[in-house]
C-alpha positions as CSV (number, residue, x, y, z in Angstrom):
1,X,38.9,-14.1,-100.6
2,X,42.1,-16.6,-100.1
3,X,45.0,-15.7,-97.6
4,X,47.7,-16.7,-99.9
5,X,49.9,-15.5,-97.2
6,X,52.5,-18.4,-95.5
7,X,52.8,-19.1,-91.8
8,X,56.3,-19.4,-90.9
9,X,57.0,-21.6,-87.7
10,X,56.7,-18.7,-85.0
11,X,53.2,-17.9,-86.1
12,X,53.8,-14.8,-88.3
13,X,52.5,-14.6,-91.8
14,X,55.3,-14.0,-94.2
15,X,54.0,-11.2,-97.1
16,X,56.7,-12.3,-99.6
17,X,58.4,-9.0,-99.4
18,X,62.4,-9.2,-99.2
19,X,63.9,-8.1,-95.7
20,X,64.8,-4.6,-97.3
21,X,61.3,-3.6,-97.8
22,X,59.6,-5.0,-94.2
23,X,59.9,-1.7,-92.7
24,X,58.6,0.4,-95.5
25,X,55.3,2.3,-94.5
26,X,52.6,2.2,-97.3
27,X,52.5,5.9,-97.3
28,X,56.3,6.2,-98.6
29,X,55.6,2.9,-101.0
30,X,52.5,5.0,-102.6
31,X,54.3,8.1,-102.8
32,X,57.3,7.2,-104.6
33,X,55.0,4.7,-107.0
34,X,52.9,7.9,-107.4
35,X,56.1,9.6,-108.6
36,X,56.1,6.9,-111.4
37,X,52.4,7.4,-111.9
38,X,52.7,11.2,-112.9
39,X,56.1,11.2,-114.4
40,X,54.7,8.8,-117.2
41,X,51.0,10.8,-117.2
42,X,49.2,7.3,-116.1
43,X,45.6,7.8,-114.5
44,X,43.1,5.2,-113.9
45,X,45.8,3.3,-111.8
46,X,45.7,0.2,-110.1
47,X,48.4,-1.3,-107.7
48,X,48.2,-4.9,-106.5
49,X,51.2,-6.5,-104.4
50,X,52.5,-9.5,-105.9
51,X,55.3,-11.9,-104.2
52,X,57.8,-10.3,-106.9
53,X,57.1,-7.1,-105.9
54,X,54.1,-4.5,-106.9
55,X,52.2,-4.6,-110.0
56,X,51.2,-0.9,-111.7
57,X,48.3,-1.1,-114.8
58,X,47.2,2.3,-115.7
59,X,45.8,4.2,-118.7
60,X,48.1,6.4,-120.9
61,X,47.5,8.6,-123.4
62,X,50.0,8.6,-126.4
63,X,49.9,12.0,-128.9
64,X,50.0,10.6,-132.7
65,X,49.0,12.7,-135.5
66,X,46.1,11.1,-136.7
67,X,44.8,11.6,-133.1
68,X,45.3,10.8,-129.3
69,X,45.2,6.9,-128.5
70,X,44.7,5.5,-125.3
71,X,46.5,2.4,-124.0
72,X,46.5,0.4,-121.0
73,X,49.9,-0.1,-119.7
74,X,51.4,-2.5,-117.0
75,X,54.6,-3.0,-115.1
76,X,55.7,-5.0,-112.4
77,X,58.3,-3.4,-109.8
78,X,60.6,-5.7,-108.3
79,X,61.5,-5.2,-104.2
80,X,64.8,-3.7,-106.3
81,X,62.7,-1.5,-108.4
82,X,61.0,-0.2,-105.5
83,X,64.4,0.1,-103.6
84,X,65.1,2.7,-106.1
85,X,61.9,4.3,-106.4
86,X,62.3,5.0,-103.0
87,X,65.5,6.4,-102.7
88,X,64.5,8.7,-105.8
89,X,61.4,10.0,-103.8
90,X,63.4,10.6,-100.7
91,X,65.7,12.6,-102.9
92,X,62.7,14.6,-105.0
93,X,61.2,15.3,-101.3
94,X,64.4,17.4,-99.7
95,X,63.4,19.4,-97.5
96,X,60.4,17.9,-96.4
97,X,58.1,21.1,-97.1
98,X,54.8,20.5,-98.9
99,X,54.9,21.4,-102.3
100,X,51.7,22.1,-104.1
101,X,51.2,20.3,-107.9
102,X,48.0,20.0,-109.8
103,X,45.0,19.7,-108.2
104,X,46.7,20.9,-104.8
105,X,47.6,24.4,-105.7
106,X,45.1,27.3,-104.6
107,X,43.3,29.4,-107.2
């Protein structure tokens, strides 16, 4: 596979991500995109980083009455879009306490 990645001059590789989001650990990026994921009832997801930001395609399943139809959607979140996603997560979390959904909670 290519490294599309640059070199800048002191060696490092720059990842095309705007100085807001250098910090932002993977585990916060996923969680807040997962928001996204269940708020629109996506599943078979795929996330793929692009320069302008991350790129979501995912399967949902629209209710019409001649029947359910399936349709494979795609957006692309801007470093902006994901500024807010997080900030949204953050906000859903509060406390910080685990809170059970779905497949989590106990029988």
């Amino acid at each position: 596979m290519a490294d599309h990645r640059h070199a800048t001059p002191n060696g490092t590789f720059d990842t095309g991500r705007s100085e807001q989001l250098r910090n932002v650990r993977y585990e916060d990026l996923l969680r807040a995109i997962g928001g996204y994921i269940d708020q629109h009832g996506m599943s078979d997801v795929v996330l793929t980083q692009v320069p302008e930001g991350v790129l979501l395609k995912g399967t949902t399943i629209e209710q019409r009455p001649g029947g359910p139809l399936e349709r494979i959607s795609a957006i692309v979140f801007t470093n902006d879009d994901i500024v807010a996603l997080l900030a949204a997560s953050e906000k859903r979390r509060g406390t910080g306490e685990l809170r059970t959904r779905g497949w989590m909670r106990n029988p």
